[in-house]
N, C-alpha and C positions, 0 to 999 in steps of 0.2 A: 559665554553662551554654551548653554549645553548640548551637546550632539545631538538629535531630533530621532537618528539612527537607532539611538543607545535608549531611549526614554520609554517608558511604558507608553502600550498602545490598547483601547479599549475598546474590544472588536463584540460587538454585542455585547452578551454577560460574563463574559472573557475578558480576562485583564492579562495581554502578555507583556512580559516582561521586558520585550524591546519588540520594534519594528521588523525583526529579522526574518521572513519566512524560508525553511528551505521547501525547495521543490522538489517535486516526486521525482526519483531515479529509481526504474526498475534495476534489482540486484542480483533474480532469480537466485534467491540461495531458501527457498521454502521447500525443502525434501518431500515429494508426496505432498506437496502444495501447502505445508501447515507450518505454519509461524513459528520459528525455535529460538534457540541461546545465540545463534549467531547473530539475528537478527535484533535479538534484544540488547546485545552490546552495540548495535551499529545507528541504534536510534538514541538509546542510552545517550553514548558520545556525541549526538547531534540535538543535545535535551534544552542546551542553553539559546538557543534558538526560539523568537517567541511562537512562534506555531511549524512545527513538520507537516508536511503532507507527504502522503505515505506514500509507496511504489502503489502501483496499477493493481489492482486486489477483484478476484474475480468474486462477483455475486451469486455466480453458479456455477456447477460443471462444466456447462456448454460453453462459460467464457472461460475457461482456464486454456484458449488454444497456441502459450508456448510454454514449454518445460517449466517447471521449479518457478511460475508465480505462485503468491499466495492467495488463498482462496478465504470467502468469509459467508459460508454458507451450510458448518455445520458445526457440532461441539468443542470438535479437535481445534478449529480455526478459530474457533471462539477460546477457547482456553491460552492457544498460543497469541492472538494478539490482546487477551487481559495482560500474561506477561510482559508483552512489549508497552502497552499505554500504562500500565501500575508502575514501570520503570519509568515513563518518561515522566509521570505524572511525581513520582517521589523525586525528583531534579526541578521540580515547578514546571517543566514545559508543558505543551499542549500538544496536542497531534490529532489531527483528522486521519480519516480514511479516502483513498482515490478508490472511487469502485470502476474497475475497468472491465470489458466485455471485448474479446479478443475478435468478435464478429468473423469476418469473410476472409481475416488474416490467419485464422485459426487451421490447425493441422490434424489432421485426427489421430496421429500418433500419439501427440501430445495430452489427448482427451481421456478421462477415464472409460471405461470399458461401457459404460449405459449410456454416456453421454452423443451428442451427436453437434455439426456445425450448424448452428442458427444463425441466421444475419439478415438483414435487409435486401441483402438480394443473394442471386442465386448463381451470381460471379465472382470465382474464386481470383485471389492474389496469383499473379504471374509471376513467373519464374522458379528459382528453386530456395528452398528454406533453411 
């Protein structure tokens, strides 16, 4: 009998290649928030997996509120994660994107300089960061 684990899985018009999904682990390693080389071996290595899903990926300034995530909200971050999904895609794997919004956990240091904290409400995380 064959593994079930191991078999292709047909997840819409997506054929992955096994049942394996990894899950998103923030790695904070995106410098000035944009997807680079280190990231591209680190998904690379995780390609045989039939779908990644990615670290936590801010949709705008306002959510980038802790260091060194990565952001997907302008060319630079578009360019840095083509290289990371053209790599995962040339190993057959698949990869979505987590779009994360750091809300009311966000820190303003952490923020670029025009950016500001947006969230659902107007109560900050307790304690220190």
């Amino acid at each position: 009998m064959k593994n079930l684990l191991f078999s292709e899985y047909k997840l819409g018009d997506i054929t992955m290649k096994n049942r394996i999904v990894m899950a998103p682990m923030t790695r904070s390693r995106a410098i000035n928030n944009i997807p680079n080389d280190l990231m591209v071996e680190y998904y690379t290595q995780r390609a045989n997996a039939g779908l990644i899903v990615t670290e936590g990926t801010s949709p705008s300034p306002n959510g980038l509120g802790y260091s060194r995530i990565p952001g997907l909200f302008n060319s630079d971050h578009v360019k840095g994660w083509k290289k990371i999904t053209d790599a995962v895609h040339s190993k057959r794997g698949h990869i979505f994107v987590q779009l994360m919004h750091t809300g009311r956990v966000a820190h303003p240091l952490n923020l670029p300089a025009d950016a500001k904290i947006l969230a659902p409400s107007a109560i900050g995380l307790k304690g220190n960061m």
